[in-house]
Wavefront OBJ file of the C-alpha trace (Angstrom):
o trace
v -0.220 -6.069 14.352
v -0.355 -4.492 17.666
v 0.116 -0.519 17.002
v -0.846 1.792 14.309
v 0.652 4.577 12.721
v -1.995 7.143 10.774
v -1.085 9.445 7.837
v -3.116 12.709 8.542
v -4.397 14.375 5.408
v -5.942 12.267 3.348
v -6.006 9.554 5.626
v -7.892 10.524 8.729
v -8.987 14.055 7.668
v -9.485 15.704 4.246
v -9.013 19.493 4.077
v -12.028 21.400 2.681
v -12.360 22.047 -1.089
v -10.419 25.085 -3.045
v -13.514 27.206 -3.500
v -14.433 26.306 0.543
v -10.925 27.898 1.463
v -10.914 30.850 -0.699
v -14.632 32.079 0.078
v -14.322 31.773 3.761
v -10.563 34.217 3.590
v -12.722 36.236 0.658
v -15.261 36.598 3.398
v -13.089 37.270 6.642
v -10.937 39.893 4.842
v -14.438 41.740 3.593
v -13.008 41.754 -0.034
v -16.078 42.068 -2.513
v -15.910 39.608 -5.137
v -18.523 37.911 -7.542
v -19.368 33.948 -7.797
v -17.383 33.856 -11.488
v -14.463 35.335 -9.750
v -14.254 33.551 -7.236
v -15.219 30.495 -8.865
v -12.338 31.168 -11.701
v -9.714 32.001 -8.821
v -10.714 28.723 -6.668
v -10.187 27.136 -9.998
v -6.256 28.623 -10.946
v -5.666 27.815 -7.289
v -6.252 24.503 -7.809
v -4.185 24.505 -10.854
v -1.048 25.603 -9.046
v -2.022 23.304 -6.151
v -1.635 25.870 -3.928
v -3.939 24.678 -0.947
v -1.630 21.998 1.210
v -3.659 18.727 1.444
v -5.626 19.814 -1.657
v -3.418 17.871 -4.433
v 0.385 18.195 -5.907
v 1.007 21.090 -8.476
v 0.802 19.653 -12.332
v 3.952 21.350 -12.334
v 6.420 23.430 -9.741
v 8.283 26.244 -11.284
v 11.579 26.422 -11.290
v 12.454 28.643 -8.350
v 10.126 26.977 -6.057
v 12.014 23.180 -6.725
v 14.249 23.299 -4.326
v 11.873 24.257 -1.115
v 9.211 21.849 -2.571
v 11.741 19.140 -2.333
v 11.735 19.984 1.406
v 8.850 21.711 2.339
v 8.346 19.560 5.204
v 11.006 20.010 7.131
v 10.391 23.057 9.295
v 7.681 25.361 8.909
v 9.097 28.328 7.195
v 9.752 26.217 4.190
v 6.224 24.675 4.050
v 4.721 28.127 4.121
v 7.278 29.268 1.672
v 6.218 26.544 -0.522
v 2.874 27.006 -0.582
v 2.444 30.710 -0.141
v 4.910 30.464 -3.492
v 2.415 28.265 -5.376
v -0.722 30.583 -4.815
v 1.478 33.889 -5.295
v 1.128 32.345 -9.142
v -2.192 33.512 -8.945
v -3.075 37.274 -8.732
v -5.367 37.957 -5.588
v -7.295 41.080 -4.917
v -4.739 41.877 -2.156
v -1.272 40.194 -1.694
v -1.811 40.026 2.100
v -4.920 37.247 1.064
v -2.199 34.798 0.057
v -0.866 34.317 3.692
v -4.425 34.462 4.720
v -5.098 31.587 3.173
v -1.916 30.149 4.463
v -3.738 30.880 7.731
v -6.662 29.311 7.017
v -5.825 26.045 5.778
v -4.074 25.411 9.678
v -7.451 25.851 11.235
v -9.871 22.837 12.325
v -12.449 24.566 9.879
v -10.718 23.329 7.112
v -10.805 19.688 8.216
v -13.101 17.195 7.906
v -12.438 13.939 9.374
v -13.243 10.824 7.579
v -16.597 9.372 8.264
v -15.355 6.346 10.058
v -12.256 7.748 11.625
v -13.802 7.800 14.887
v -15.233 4.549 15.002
v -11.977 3.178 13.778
v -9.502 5.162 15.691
v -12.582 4.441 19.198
v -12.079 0.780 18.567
v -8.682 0.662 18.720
v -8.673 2.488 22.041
v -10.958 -0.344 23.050
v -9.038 -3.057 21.769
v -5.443 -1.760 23.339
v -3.859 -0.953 20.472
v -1.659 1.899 20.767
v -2.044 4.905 18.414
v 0.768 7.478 16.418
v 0.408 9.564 13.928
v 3.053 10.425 11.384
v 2.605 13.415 9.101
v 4.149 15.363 6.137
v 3.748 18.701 7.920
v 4.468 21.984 8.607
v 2.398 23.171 11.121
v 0.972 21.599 14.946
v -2.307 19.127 13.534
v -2.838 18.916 17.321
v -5.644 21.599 17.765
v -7.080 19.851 14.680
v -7.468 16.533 16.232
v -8.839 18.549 19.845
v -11.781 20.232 17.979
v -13.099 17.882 16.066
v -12.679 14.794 19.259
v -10.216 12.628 18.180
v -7.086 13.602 20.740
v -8.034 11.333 22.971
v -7.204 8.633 20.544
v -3.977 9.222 20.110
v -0.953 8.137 22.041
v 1.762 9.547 20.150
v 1.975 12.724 17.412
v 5.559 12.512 15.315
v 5.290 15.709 13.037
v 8.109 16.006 10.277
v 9.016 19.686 10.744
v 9.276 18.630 14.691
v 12.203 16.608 13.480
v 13.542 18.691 10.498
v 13.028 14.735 8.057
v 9.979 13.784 6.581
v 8.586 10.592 5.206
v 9.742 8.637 3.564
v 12.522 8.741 6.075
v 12.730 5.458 8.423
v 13.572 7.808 10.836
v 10.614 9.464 11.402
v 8.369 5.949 11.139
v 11.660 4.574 13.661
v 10.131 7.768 16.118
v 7.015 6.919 16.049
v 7.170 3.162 17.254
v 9.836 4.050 19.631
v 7.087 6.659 21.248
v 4.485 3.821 21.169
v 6.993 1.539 22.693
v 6.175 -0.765 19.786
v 8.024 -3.243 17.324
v 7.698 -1.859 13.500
v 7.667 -5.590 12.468
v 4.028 -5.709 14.445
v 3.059 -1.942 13.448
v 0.736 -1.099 10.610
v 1.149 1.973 8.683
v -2.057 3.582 7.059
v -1.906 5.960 4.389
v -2.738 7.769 0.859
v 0.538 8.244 -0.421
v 2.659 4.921 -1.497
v 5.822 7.109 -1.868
v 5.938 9.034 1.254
v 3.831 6.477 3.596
v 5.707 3.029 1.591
v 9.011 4.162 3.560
v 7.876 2.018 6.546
v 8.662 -0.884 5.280
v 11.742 -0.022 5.218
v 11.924 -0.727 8.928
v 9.682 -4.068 8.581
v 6.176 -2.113 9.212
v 3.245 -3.533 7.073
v 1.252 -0.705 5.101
v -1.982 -0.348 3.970
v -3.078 2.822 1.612
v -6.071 4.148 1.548
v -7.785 6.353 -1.397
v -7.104 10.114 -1.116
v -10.904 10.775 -1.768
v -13.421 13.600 -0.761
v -15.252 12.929 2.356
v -18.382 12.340 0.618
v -17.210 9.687 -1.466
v -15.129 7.487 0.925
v -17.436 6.405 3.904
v -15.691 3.721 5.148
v -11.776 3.255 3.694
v -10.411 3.147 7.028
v -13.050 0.158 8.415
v -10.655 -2.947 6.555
v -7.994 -1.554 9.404
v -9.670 -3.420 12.063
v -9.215 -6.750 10.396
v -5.342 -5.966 9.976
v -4.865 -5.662 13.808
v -5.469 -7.695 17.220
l 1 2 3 4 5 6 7 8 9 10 11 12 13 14 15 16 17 18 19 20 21 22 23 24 25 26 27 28 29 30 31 32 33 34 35 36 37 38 39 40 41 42 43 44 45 46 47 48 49 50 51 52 53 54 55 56 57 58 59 60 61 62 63 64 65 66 67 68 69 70 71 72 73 74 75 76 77 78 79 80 81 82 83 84 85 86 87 88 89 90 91 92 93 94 95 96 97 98 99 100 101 102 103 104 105 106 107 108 109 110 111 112 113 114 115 116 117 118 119 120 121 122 123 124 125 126 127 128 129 130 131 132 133 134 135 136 137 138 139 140 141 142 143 144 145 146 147 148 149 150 151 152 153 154 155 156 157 158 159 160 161 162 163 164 165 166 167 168 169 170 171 172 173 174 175 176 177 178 179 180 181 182 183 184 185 186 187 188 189 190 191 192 193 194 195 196 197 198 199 200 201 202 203 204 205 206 207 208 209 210 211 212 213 214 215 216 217 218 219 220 221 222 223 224 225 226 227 228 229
């Protein structure tokens, strides 16, 4: 292999936990509200899977289906997906569900994986050029800046950038042609067989990882450096 292609979340970062998101809007927006509250309205969140990166919905109701389907082609339908799922839930104030929309865009809400900057440093060191491919509605970019990762990567290809999202060819095709590499010799790493699987479609190997909290994956993306020159 001699270029990599990264899923984002899940992959390299992990957003924060429900409860983690709906405090820190609770708090911003000065809304008084006590632990069992908060803790039974992190927990119906969560139910509806309302917090993008934090888990599919059990279940999407019926008038959402059709923006769900596409959510990430631009970004008016992934925040009309998602501000959808959390309007199941009744809030304090109806502005707090596109705060939270807000929030969840942030690089406070990510956490990259504990050996994402070793991995993603090596491969800098080694030559090995760098894209990442996301499921998106919304620029990641600032995300990687903050938390020092930019510098590791050569190419972003960002599915509501494109209007298709994985698992398109198209959008892996993108990527390699902005790396200037051959998908036969390209590994693709990520959580999701579905969405991330489509690259083989153009002859890219894949490796998944575990969509797991930070805590309890310390070192899923190491095995990548044995997969590439």
């Amino acid at each position: 292999m001699t270029a990599v292609l990264f899923d984002f979340s899940g992959t390299l970062f992990r957003v924060e936990s429900t409860e983690s998101w709906l405090r820190g809007v609770m708090a911003g927006a000065g809304v008084p509200c006590t632990e069992a509250e908060l803790t039974a309205t992190a927990r119906a969140l969560q139910a509806v899977g309302a917090l993008p990166g934090g888990g599919d919905p059990a279940r999407v109701p019926e008038e959402l289906t059709d923006t769900w389907l596409v959510r990430d082609q631009s970004a008016a339908l992934h925040r009309a997906a998602y501000t959808g799922l959390s309007r199941l839930v009744t809030l304090p104030d109806p502005a707090l569900h596109d705060a939270l929309y807000d929030r969840h865009m942030t690089p406070a809400a990510w956490t990259p994986y504990p050996d994402a900057v070793e991995v993603l440093r090596t491969l800098r060191e080694r030559g090995i050029p760098v894209g990442v491919v996301s499921n998106i509605g919304w620029d990641l970019r600032p995300v990687f800046r903050e938390h020092g990762l930019d510098a590791y990567i050569d190419a972003y290809v960002l599915s509501y950038e494109h209007g298709i999202q994985k698992p398109d060819p198209r959008l892996f095709a993108t990527a390699c042609e902005a790396l200037g590499a051959d998908p036969r010799r390209t590994l693709m790493v990520g959580d999701n067989r579905r969405a991330d699987g489509g690259a083989t479609a153009l002859g890219c190997e894949v490796h998944f990882v575990d969509h797991l909290p930070v805590t309890d994956r310390p070192d899923g993306l190491r095995p990548v450096l044995g997969l590439v020159g």
